[in-house]
mmCIF file as Biopython writes it, N, C-alpha, C and O atoms, coordinates in Angstrom:
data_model
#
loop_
_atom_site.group_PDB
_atom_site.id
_atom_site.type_symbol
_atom_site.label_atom_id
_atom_site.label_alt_id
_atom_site.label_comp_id
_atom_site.label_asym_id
_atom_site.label_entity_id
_atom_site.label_seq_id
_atom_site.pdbx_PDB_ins_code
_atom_site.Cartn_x
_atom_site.Cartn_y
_atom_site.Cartn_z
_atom_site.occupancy
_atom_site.B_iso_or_equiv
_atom_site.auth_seq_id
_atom_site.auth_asym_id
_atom_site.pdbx_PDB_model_num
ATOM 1   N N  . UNK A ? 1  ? 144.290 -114.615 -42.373 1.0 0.0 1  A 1 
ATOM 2   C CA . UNK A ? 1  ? 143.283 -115.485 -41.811 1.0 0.0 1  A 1 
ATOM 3   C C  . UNK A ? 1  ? 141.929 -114.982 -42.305 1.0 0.0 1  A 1 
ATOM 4   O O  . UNK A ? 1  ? 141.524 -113.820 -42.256 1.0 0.0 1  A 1 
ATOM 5   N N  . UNK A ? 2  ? 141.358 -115.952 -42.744 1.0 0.0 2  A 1 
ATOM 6   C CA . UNK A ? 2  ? 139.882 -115.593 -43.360 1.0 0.0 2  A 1 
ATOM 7   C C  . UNK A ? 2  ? 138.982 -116.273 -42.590 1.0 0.0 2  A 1 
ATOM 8   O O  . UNK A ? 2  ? 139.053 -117.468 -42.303 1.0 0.0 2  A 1 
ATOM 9   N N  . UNK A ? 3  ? 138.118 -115.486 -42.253 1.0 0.0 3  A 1 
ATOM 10  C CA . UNK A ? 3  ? 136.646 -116.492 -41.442 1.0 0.0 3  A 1 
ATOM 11  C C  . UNK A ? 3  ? 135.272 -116.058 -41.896 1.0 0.0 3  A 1 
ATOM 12  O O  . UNK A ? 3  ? 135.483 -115.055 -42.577 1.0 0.0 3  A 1 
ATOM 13  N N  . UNK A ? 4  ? 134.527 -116.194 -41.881 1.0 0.0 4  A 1 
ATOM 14  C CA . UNK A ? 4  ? 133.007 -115.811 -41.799 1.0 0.0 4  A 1 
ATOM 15  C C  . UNK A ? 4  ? 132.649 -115.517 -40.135 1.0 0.0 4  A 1 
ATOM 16  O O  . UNK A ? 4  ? 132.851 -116.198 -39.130 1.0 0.0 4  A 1 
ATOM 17  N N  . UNK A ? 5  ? 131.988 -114.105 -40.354 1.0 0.0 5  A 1 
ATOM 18  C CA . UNK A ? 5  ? 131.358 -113.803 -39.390 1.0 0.0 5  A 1 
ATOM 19  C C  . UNK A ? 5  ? 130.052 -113.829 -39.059 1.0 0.0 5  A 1 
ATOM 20  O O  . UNK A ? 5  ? 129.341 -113.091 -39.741 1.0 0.0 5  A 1 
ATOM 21  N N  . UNK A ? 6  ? 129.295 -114.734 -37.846 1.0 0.0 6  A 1 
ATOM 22  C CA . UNK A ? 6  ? 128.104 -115.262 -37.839 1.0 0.0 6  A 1 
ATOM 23  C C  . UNK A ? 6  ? 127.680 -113.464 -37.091 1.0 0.0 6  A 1 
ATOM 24  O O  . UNK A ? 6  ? 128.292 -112.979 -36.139 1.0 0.0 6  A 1 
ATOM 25  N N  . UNK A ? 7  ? 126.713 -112.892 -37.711 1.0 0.0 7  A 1 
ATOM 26  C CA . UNK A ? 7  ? 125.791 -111.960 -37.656 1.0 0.0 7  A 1 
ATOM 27  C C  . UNK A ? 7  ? 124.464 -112.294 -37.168 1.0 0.0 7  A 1 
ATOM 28  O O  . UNK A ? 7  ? 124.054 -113.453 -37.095 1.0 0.0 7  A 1 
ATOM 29  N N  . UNK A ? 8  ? 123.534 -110.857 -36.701 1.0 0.0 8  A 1 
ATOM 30  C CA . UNK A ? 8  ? 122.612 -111.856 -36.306 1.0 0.0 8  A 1 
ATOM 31  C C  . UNK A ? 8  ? 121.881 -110.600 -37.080 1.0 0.0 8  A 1 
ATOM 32  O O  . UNK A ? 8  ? 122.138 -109.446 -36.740 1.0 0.0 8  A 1 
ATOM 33  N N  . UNK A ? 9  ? 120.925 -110.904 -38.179 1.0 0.0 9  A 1 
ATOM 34  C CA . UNK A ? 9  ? 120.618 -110.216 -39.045 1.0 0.0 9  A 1 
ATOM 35  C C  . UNK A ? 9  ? 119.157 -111.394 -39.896 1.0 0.0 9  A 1 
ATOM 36  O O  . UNK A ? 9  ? 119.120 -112.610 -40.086 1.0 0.0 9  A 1 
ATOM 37  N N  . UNK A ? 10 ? 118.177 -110.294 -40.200 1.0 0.0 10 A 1 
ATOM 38  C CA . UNK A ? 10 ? 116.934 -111.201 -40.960 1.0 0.0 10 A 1 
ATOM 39  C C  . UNK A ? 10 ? 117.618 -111.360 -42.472 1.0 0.0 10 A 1 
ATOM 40  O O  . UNK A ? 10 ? 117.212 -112.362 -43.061 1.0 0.0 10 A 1 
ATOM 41  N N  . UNK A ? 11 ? 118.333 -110.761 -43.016 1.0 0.0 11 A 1 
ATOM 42  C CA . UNK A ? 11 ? 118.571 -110.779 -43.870 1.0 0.0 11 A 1 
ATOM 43  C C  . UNK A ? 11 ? 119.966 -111.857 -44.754 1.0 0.0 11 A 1 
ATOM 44  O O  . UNK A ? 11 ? 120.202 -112.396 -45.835 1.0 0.0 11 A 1 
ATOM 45  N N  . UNK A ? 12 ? 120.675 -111.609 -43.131 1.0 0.0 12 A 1 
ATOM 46  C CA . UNK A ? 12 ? 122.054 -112.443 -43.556 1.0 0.0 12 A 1 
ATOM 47  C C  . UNK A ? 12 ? 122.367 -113.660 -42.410 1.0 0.0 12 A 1 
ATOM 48  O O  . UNK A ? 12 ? 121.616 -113.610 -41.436 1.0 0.0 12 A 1 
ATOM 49  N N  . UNK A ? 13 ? 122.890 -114.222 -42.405 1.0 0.0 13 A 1 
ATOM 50  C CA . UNK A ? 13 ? 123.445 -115.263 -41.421 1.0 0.0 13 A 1 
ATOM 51  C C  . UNK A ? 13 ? 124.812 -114.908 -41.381 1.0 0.0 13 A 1 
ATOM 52  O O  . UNK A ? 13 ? 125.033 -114.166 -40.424 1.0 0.0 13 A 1 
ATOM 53  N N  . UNK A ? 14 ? 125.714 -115.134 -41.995 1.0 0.0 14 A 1 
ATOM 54  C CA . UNK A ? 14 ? 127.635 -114.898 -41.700 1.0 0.0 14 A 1 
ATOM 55  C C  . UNK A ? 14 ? 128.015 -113.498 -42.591 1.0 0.0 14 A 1 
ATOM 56  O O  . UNK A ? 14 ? 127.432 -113.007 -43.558 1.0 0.0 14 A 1 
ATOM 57  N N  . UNK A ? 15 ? 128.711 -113.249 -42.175 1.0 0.0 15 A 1 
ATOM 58  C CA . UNK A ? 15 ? 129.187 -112.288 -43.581 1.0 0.0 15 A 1 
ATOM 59  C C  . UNK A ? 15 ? 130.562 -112.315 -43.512 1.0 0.0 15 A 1 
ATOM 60  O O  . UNK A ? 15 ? 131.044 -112.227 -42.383 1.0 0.0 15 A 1 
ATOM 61  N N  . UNK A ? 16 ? 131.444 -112.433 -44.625 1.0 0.0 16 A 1 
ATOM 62  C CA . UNK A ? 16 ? 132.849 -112.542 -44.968 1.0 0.0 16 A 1 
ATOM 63  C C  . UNK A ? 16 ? 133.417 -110.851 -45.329 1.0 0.0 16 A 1 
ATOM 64  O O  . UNK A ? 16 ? 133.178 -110.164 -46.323 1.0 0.0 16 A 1 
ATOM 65  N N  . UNK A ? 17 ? 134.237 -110.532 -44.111 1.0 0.0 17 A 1 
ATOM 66  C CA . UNK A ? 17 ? 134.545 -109.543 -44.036 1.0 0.0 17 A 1 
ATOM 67  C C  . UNK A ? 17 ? 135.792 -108.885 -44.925 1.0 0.0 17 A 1 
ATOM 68  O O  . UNK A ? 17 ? 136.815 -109.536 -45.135 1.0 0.0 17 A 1 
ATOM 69  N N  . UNK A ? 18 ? 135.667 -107.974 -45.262 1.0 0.0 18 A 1 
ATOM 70  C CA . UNK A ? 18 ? 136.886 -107.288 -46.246 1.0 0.0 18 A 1 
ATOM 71  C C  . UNK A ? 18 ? 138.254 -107.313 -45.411 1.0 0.0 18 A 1 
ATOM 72  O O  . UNK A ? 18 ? 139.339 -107.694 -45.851 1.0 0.0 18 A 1 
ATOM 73  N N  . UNK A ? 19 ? 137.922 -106.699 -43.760 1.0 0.0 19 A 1 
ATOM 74  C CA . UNK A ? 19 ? 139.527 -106.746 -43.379 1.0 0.0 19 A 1 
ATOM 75  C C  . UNK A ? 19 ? 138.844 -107.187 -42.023 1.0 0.0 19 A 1 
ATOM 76  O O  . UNK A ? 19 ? 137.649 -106.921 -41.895 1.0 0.0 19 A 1 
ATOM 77  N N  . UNK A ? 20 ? 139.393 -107.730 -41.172 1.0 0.0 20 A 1 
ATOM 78  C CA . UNK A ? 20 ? 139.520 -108.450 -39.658 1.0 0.0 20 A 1 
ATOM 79  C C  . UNK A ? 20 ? 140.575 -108.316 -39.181 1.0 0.0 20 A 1 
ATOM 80  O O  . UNK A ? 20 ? 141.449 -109.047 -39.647 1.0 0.0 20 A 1 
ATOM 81  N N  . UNK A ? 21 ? 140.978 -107.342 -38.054 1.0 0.0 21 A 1 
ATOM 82  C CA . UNK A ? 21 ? 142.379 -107.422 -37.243 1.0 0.0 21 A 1 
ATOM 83  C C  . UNK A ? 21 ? 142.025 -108.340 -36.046 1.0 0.0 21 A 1 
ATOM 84  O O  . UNK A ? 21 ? 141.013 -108.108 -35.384 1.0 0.0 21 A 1 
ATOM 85  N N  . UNK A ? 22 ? 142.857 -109.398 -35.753 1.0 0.0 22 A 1 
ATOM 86  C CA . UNK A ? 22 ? 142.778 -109.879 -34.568 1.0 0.0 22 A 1 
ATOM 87  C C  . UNK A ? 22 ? 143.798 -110.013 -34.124 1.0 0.0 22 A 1 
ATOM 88  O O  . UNK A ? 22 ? 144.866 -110.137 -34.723 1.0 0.0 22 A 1 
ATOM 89  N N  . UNK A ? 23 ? 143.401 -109.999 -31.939 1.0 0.0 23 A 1 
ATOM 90  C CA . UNK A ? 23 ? 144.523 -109.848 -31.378 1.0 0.0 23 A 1 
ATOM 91  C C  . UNK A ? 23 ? 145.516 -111.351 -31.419 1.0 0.0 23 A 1 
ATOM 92  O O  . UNK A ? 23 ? 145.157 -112.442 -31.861 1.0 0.0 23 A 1 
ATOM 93  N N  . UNK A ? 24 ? 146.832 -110.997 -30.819 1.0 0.0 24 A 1 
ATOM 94  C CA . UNK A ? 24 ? 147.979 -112.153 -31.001 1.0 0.0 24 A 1 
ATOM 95  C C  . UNK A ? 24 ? 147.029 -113.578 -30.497 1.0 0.0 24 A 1 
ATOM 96  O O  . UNK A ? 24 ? 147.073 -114.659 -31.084 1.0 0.0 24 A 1 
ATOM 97  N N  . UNK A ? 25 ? 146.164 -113.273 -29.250 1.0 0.0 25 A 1 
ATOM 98  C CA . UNK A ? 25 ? 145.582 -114.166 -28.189 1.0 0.0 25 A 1 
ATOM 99  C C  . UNK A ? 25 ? 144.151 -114.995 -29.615 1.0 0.0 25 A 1 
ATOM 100 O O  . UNK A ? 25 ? 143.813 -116.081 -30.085 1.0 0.0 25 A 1 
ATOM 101 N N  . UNK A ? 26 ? 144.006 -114.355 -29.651 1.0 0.0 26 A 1 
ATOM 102 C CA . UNK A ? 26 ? 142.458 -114.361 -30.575 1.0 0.0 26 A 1 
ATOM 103 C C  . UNK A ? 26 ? 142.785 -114.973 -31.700 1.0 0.0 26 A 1 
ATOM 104 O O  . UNK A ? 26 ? 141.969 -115.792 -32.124 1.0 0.0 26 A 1 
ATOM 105 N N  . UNK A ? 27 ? 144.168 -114.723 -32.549 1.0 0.0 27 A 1 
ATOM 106 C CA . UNK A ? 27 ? 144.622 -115.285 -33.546 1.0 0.0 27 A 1 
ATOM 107 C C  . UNK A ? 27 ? 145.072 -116.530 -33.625 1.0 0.0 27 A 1 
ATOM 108 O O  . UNK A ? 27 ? 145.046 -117.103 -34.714 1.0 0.0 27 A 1 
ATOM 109 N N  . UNK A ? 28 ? 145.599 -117.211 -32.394 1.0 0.0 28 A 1 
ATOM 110 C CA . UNK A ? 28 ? 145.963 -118.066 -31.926 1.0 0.0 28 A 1 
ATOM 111 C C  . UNK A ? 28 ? 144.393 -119.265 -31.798 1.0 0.0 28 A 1 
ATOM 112 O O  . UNK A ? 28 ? 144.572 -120.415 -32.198 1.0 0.0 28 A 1 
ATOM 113 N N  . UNK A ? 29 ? 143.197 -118.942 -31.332 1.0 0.0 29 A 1 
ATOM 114 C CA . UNK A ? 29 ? 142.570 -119.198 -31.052 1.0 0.0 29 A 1 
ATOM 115 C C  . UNK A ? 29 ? 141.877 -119.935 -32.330 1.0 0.0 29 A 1 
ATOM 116 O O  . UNK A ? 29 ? 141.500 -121.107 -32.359 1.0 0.0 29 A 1 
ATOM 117 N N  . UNK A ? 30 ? 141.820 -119.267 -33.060 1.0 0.0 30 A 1 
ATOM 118 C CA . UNK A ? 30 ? 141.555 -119.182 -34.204 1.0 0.0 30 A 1 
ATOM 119 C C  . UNK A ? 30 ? 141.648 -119.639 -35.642 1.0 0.0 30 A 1 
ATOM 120 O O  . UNK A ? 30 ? 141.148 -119.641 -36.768 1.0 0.0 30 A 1 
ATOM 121 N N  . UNK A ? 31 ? 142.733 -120.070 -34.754 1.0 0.0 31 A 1 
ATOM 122 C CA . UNK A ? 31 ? 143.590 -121.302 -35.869 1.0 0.0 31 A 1 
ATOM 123 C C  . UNK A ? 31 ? 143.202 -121.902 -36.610 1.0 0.0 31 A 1 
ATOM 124 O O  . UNK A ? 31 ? 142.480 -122.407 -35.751 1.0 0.0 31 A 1 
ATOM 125 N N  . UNK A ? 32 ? 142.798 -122.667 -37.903 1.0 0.0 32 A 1 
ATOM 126 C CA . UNK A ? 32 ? 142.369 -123.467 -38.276 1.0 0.0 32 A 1 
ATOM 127 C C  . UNK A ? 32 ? 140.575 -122.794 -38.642 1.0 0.0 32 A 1 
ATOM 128 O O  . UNK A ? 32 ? 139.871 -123.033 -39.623 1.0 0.0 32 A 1 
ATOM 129 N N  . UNK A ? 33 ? 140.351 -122.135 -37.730 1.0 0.0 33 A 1 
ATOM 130 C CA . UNK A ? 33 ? 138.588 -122.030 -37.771 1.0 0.0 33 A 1 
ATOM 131 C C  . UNK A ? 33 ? 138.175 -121.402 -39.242 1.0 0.0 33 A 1 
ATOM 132 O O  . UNK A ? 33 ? 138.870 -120.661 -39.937 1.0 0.0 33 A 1 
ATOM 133 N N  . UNK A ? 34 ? 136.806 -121.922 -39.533 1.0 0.0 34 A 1 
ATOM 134 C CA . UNK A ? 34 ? 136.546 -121.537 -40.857 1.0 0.0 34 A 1 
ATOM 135 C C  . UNK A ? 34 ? 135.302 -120.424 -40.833 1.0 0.0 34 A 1 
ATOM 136 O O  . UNK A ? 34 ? 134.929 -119.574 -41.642 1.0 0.0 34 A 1 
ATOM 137 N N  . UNK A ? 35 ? 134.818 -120.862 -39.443 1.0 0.0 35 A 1 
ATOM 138 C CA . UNK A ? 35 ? 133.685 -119.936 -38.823 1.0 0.0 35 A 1 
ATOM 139 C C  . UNK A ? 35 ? 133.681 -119.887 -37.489 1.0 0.0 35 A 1 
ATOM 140 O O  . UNK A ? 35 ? 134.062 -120.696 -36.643 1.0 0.0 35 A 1 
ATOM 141 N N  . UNK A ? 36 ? 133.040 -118.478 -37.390 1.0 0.0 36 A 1 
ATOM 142 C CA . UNK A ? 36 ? 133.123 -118.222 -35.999 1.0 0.0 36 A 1 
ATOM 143 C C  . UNK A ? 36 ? 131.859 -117.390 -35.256 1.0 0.0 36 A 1 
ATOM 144 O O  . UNK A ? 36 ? 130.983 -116.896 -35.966 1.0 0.0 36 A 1 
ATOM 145 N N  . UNK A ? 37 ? 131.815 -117.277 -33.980 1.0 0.0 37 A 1 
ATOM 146 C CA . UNK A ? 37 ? 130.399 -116.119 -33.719 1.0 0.0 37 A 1 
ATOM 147 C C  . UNK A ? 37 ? 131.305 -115.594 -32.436 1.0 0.0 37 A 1 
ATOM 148 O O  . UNK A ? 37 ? 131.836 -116.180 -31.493 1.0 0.0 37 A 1 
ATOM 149 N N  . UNK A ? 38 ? 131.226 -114.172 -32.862 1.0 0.0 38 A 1 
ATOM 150 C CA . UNK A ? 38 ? 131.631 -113.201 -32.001 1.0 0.0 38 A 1 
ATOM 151 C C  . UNK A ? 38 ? 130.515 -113.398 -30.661 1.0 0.0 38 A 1 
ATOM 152 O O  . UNK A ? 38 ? 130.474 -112.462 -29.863 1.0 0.0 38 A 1 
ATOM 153 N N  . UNK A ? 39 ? 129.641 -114.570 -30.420 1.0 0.0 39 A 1 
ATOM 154 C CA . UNK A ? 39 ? 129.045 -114.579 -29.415 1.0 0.0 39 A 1 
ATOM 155 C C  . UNK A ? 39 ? 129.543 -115.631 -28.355 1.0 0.0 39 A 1 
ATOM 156 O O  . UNK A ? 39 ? 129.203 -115.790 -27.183 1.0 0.0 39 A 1 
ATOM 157 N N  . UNK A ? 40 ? 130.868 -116.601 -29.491 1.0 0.0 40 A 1 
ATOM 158 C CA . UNK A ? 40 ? 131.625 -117.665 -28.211 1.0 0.0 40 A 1 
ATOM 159 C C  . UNK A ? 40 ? 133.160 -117.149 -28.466 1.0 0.0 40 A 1 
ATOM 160 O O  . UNK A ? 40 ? 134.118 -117.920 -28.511 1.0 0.0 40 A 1 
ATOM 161 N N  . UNK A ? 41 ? 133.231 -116.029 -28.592 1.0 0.0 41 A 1 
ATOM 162 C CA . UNK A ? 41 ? 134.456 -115.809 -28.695 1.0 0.0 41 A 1 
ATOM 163 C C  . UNK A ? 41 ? 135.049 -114.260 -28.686 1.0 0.0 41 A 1 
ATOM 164 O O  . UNK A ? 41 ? 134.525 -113.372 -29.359 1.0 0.0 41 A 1 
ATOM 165 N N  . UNK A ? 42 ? 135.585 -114.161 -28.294 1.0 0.0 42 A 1 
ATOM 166 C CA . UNK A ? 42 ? 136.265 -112.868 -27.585 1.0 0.0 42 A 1 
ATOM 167 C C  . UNK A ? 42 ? 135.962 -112.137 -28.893 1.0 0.0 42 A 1 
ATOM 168 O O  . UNK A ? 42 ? 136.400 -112.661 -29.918 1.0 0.0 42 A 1 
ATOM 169 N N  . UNK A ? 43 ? 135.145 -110.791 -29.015 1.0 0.0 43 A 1 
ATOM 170 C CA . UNK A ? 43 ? 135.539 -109.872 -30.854 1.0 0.0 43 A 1 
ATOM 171 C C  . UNK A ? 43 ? 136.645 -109.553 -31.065 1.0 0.0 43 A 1 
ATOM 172 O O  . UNK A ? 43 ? 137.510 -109.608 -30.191 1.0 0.0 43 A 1 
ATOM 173 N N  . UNK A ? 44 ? 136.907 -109.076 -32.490 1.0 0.0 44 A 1 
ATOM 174 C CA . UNK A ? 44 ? 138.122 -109.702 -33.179 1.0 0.0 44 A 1 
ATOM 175 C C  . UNK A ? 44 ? 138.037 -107.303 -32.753 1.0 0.0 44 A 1 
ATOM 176 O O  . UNK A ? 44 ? 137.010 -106.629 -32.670 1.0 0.0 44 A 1 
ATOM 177 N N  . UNK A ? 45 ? 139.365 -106.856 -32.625 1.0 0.0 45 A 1 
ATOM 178 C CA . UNK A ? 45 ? 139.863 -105.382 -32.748 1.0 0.0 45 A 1 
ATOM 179 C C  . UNK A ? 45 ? 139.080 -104.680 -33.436 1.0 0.0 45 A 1 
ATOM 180 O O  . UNK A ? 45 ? 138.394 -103.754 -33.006 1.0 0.0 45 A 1 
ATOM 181 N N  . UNK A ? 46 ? 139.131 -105.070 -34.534 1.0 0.0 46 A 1 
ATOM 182 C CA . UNK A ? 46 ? 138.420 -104.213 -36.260 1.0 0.0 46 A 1 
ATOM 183 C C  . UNK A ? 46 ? 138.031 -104.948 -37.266 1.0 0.0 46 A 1 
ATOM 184 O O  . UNK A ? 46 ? 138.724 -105.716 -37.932 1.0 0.0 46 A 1 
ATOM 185 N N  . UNK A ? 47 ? 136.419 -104.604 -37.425 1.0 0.0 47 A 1 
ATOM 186 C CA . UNK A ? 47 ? 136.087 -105.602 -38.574 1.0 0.0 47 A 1 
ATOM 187 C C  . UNK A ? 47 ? 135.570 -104.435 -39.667 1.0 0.0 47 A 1 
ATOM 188 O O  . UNK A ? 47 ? 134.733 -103.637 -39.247 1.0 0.0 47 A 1 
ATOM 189 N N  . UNK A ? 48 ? 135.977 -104.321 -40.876 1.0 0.0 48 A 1 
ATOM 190 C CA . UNK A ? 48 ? 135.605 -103.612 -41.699 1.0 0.0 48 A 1 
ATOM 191 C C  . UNK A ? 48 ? 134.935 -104.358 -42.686 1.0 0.0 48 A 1 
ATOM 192 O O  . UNK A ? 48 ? 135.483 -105.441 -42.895 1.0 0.0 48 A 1 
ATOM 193 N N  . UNK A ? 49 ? 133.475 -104.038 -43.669 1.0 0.0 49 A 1 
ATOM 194 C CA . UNK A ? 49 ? 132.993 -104.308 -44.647 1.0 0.0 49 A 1 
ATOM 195 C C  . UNK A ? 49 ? 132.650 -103.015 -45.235 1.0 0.0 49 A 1 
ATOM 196 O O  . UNK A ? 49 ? 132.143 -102.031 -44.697 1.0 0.0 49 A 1 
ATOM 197 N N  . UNK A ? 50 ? 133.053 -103.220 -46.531 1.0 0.0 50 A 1 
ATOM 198 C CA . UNK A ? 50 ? 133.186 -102.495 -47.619 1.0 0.0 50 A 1 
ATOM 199 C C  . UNK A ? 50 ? 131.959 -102.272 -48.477 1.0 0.0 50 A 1 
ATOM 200 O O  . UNK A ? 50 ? 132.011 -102.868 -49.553 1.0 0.0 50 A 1 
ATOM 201 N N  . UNK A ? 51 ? 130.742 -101.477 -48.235 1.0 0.0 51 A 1 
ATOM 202 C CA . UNK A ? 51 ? 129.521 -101.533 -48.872 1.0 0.0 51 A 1 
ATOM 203 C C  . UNK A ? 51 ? 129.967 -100.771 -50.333 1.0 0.0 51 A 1 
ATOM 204 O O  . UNK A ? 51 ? 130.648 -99.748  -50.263 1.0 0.0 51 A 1 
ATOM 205 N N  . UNK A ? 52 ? 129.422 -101.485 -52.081 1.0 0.0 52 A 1 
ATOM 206 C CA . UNK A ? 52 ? 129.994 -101.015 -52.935 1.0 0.0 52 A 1 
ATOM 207 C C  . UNK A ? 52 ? 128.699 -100.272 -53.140 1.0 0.0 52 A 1 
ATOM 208 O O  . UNK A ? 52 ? 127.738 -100.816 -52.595 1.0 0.0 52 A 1 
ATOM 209 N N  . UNK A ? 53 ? 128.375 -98.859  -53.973 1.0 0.0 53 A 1 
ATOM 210 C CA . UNK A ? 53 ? 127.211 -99.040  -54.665 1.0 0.0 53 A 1 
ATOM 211 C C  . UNK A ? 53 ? 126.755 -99.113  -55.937 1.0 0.0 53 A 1 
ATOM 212 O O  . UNK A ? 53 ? 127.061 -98.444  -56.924 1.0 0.0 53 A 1 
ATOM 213 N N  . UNK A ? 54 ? 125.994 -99.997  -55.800 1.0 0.0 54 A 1 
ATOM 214 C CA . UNK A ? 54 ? 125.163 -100.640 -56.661 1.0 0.0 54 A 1 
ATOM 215 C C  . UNK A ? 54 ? 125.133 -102.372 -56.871 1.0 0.0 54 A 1 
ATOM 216 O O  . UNK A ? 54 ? 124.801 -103.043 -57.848 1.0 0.0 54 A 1 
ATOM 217 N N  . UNK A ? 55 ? 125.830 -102.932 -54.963 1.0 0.0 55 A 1 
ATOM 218 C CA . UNK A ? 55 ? 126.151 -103.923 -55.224 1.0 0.0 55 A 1 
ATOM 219 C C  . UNK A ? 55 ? 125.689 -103.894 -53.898 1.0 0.0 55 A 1 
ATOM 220 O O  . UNK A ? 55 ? 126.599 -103.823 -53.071 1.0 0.0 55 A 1 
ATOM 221 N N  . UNK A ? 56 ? 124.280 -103.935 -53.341 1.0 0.0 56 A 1 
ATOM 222 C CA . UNK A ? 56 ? 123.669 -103.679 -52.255 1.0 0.0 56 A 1 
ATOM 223 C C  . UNK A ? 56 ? 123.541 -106.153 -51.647 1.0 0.0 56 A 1 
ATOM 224 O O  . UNK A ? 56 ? 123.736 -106.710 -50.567 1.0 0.0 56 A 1 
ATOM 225 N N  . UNK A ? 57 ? 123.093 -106.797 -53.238 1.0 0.0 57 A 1 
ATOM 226 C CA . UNK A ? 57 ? 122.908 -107.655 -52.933 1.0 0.0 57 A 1 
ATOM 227 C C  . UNK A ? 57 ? 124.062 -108.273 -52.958 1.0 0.0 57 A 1 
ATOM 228 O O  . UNK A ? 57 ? 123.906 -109.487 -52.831 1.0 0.0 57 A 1 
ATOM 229 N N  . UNK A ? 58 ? 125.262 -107.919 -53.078 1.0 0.0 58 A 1 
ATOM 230 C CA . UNK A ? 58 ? 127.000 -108.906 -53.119 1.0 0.0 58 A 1 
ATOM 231 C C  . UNK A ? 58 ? 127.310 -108.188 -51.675 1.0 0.0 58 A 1 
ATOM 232 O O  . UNK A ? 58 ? 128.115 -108.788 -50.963 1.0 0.0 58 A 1 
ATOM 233 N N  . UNK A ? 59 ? 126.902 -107.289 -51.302 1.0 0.0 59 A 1 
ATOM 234 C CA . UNK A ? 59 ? 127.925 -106.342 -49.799 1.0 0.0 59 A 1 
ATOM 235 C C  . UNK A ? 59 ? 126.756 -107.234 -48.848 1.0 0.0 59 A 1 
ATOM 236 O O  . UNK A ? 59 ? 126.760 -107.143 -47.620 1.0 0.0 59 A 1 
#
């Protein structure tokens, strides 16, 4: 399941995360969604992003 995560950041608006665990309940929820904000919806277990360097403006 892939989503964009709405952030609340001057710099970014969503960010598409490297790995997202979500629970059975949450996954379910989730279905179909293409975006989401951890502010109407339960947070997802573990969200990891992967900062590369020298790729300050792609991370």
């Amino acid at each position: 399941m892939k989503a964009e995560v709405a952030v609340n950041s001057r710099q970014v608006g969503v960010r598409v995360t490297d790995l997202t665990i979500y629970s059975e309940e949450l996954a379910a929820v989730m279905k179909g969604a293409a975006r989401y904000s951890t502010m109407d919806i339960p947070p997802p277990l573990l969200v990891v992003e992967v900062v590369s360097p020298n790729q300050e403006n792609r991370d």
